[in-house]
Kinemage of the C-alpha trace (Angstrom):
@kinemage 1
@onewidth
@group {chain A} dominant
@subgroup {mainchain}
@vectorlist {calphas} color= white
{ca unk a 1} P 0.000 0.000 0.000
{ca unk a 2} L 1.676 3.651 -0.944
{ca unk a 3} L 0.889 6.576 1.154
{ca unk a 4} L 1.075 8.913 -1.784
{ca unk a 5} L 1.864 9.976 -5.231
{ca unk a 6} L 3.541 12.540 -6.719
{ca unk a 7} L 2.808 13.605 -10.292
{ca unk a 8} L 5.326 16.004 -12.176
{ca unk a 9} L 2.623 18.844 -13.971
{ca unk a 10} L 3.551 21.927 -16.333
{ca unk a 11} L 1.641 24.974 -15.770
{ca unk a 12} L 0.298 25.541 -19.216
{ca unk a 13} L -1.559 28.605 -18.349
{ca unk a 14} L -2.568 31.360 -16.102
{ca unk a 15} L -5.423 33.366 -16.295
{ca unk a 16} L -7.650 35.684 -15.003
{ca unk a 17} L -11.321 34.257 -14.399
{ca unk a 18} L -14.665 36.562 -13.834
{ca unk a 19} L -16.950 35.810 -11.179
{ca unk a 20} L -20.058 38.562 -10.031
{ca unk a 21} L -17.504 39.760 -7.328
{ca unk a 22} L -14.501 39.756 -8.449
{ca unk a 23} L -12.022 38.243 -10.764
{ca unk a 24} L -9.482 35.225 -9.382
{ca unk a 25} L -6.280 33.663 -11.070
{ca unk a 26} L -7.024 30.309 -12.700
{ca unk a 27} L -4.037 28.373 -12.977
{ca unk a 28} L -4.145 24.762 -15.324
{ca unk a 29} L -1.539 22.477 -14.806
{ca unk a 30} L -1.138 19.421 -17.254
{ca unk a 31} L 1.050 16.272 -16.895
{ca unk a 32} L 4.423 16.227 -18.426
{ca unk a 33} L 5.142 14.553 -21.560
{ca unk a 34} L 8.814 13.127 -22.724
{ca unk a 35} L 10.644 10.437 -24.057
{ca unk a 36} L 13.891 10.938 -21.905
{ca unk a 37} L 14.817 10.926 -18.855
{ca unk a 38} L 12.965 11.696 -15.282
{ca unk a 39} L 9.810 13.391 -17.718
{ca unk a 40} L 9.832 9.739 -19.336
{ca unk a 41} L 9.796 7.764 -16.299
{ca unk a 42} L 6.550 9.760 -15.234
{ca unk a 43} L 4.694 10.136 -18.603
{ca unk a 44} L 5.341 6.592 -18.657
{ca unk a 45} L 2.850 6.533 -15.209
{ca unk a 46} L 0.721 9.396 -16.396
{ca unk a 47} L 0.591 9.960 -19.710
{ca unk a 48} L -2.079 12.300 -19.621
{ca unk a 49} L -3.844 14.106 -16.977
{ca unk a 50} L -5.046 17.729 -15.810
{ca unk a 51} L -5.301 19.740 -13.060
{ca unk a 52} L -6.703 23.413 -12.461
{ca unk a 53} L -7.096 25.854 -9.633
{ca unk a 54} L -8.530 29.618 -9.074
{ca unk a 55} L -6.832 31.573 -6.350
{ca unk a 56} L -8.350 34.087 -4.188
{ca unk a 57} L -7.129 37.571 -5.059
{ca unk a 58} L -4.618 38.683 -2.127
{ca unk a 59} L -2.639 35.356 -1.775
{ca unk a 60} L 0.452 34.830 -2.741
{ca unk a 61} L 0.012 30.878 -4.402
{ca unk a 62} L -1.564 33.184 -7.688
{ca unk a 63} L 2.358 34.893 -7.966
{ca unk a 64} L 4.003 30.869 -7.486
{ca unk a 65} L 3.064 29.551 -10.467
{ca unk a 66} L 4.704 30.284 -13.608
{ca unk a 67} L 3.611 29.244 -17.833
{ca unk a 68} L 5.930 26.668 -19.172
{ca unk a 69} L 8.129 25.520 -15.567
{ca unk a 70} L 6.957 22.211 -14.065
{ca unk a 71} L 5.999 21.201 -10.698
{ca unk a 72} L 5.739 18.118 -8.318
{ca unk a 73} L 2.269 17.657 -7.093
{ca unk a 74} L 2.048 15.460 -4.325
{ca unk a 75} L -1.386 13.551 -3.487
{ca unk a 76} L -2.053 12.267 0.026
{ca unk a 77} L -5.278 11.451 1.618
{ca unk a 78} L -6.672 14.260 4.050
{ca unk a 79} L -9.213 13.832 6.853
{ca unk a 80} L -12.434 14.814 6.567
């Protein structure tokens, strides 16, 4: 049994989304894709997938993220 997993994601966009009170950063991560290396090894695992997130304005997670650079995102289970 594994107590996690950890996917390796690109940020392939930020943007701004519009909501009746107020606009917050939407950022969509996808999973990386390659034929060498580290990228391989977890394509190989996940060759597709897609994650996305809007940020409250005022915090400092919608400044983190940045187009193109790839992140670890690590899944473990959470109470309730």
């Amino acid at each position: 049994m594994i107590d996690r997993v950890i996917a390796k994601m690109t940020c392939n966009s930020l943007g701004t989304t519009q909501y009746q009170y107020g606009s917050q950063t939407k950022v969509s991560l996808g999973a990386v894709y390659s034929t060498t290396g580290e990228n391989k090894d977890f394509c190989d695992a996940t060759p597709s997938g897609e994650c996305w997130m809007n940020i409250a304005p005022g915090f400092a997670a919608a400044e983190f993220f940045k187009p193109g650079k790839k992140y670890y995102v690590t899944f473990t289970e959470a109470p309730d």
